[in-house]
C-alpha positions in Angstrom: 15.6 -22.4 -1.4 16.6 -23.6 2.0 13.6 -23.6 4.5 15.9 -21.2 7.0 16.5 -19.1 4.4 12.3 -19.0 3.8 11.7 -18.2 7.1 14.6 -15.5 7.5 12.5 -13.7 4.4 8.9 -13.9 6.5 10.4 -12.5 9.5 12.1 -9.3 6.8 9.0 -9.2 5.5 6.5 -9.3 8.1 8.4 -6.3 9.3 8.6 -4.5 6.4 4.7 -4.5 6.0 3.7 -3.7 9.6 5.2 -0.4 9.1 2.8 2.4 8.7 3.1 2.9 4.8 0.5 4.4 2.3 -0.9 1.4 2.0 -1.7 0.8 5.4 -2.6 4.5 5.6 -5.1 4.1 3.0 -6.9 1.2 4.3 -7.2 2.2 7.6 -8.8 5.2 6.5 -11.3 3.9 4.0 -11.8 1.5 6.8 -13.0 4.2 8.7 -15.0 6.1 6.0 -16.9 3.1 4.5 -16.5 0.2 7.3 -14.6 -3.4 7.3 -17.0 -4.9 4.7 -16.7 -2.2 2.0 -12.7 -1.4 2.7 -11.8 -5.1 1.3 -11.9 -3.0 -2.5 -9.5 -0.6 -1.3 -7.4 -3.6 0.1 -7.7 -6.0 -3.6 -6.5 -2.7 -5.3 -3.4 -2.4 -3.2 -2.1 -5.9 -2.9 -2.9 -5.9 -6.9 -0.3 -3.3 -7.0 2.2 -4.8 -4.6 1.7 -8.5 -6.9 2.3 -6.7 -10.1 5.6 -5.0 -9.1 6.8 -8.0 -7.4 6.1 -9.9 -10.3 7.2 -7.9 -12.8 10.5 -7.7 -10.1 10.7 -11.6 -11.2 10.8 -11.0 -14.5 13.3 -8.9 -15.1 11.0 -5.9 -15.7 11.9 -3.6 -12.7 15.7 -3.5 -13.4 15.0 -2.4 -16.9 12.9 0.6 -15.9 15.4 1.5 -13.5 18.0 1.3 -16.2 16.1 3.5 -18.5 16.9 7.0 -18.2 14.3 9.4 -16.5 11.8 6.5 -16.2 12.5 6.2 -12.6 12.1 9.7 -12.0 8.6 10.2 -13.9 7.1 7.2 -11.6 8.6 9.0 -8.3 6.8 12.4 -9.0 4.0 11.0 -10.4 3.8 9.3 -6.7 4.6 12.2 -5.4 2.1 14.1 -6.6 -0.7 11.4 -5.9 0.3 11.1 -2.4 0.0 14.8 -1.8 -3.1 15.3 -3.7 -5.0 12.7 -0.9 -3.3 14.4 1.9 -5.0 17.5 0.9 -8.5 15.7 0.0 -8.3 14.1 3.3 -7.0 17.8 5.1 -10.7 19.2 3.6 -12.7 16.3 3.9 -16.7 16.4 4.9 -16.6 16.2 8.8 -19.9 14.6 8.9 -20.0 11.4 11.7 -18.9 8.3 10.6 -21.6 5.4 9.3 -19.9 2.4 10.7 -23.3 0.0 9.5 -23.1 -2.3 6.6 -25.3 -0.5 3.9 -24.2 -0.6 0.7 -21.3 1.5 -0.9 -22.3 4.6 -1.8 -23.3 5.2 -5.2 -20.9 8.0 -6.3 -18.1 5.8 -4.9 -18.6 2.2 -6.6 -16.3 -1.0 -5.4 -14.4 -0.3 -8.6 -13.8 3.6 -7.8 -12.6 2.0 -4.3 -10.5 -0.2 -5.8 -8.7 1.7 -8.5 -8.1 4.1 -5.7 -6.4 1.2 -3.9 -4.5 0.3 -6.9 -2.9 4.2 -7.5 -1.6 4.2 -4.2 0.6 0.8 -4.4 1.5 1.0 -7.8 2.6 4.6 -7.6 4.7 4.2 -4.6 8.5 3.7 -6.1 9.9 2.4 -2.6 8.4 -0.9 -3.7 10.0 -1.0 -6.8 13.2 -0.3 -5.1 12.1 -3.1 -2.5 11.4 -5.9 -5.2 15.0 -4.6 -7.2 17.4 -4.8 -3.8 15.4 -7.0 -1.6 14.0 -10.2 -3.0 17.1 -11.5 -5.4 18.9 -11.6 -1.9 16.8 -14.4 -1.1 17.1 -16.5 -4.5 19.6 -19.5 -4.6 21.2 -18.8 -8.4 22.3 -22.7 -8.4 18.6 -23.8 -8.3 15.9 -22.6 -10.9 14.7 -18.9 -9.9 11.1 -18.8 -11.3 9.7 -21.5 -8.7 11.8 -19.3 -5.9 10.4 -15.9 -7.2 6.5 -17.4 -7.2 7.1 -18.9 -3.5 8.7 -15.3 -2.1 5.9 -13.3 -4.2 3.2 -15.2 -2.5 4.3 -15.4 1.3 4.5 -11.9 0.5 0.9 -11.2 -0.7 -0.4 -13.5 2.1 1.6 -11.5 4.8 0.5 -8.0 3.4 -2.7 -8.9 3.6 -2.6 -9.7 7.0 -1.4 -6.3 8.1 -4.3 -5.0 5.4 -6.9 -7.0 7.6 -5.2 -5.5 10.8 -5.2 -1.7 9.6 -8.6 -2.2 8.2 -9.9 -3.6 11.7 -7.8 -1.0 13.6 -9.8 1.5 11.4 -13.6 -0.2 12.2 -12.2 0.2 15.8 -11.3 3.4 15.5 -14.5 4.6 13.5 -16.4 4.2 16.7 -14.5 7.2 18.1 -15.1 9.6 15.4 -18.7 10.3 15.4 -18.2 13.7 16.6 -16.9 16.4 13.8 -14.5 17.7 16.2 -12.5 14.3 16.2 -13.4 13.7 12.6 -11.4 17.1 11.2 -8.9 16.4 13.6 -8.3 12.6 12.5 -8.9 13.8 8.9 -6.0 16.7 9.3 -3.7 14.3 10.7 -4.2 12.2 7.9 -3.4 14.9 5.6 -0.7 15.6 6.9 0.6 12.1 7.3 0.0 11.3 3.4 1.7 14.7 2.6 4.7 13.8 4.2 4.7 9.9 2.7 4.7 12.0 -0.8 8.0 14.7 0.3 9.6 11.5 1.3 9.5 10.2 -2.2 11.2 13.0 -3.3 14.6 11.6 -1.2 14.1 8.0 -2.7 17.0 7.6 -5.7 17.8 4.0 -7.0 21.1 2.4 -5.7 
């Protein structure tokens, strides 16, 4: 892989994962809910997701569930449904003030809890499978051995997402400051809602090429 060609894929991708996604959506508002310290969990769980696809993207794995029939389609409602299910949790969500200390997680919400809820939201988003299908091979030289390209494109991306991660989550501590009256809280919590809600109708226009 040519080093212009490297750098043409961390500008793409730095980009790419700037945008306001469900990811980002999710971290900023656990960020918010639980505080910088205790919104890493949420973060691990996401960029778990996003390594898995992208792997499996290297291996071969995503262009045979594309090519079987319906599996595509089961992943994309199944996101779907996930996406408006936490716009509708976060739409009725306790308006108490926000707790921006350090004191531990609370104990009906463990790390794992945090982190599996992390994990749902990347893994059930089908725009990244879609991504890792159409966007990485363009970066692969096919003259020169693919795996060590695929492991060097998979990890700039991981480090890069997880730099907008720790921007989102620190917009969120910054934002959490703001919200300690109920009044802002519902409000902040409805347009949440309404922002997951319309991530998950979105899904419904995303067909593979």
């Amino acid at each position: 892989m040519a080093i212009h060609t490297w750098w043409l894929f961390v500008g793409a991708v730095f980009l790419v994962s700037g945008t306001p996604g469900p990811n980002m959506l999710h971290i900023m508002t656990r960020s918010v809910d639980m505080g910088l310290r205790r919104s890493i969990a949420a973060m691990a769980g996401c960029l778990s997701a996003v390594v898995i696809v992208l792997a499996a993207s290297a291996a071969g794995l995503t262009t045979l569930l594309l090519a079987l029939p319906g599996a595509f389609e089961v992943i994309r409602y199944a996101g779907v449904a996930y996406l408006l299910f936490l716009g509708v949790k976060a739409w009725r969500a306790n308006v108490a003030p926000v707790d921006v200390g350090d004191a531990p997680i609370v104990p009906s919400l463990s790390r794992l809890a945090v982190f599996r809820g992390g994990f749902l939201i990347g893994i059930s988003n089908p725009k990244l499978i879609l991504f890792a299908v159409a966007f990485l091979p363009q970066f692969i030289n096919p003259a020169r051995a693919q795996v060590p390209q695929f492991a060097i494109l998979v990890a700039t991306f991981a480090v890069i997402e997880a730099f907008w991660y720790a921007v989102y989550a620190l917009g969120g501590r910054s934002l959490s400051r703001y919200l300690s009256r109920p009044m802002v809280k519902r409000a902040f919590n409805r347009v949440t809602g309404v922002i997951f809600m319309g991530f998950g109708l979105a899904l419904l226009k995303v067909k593979p090429a």
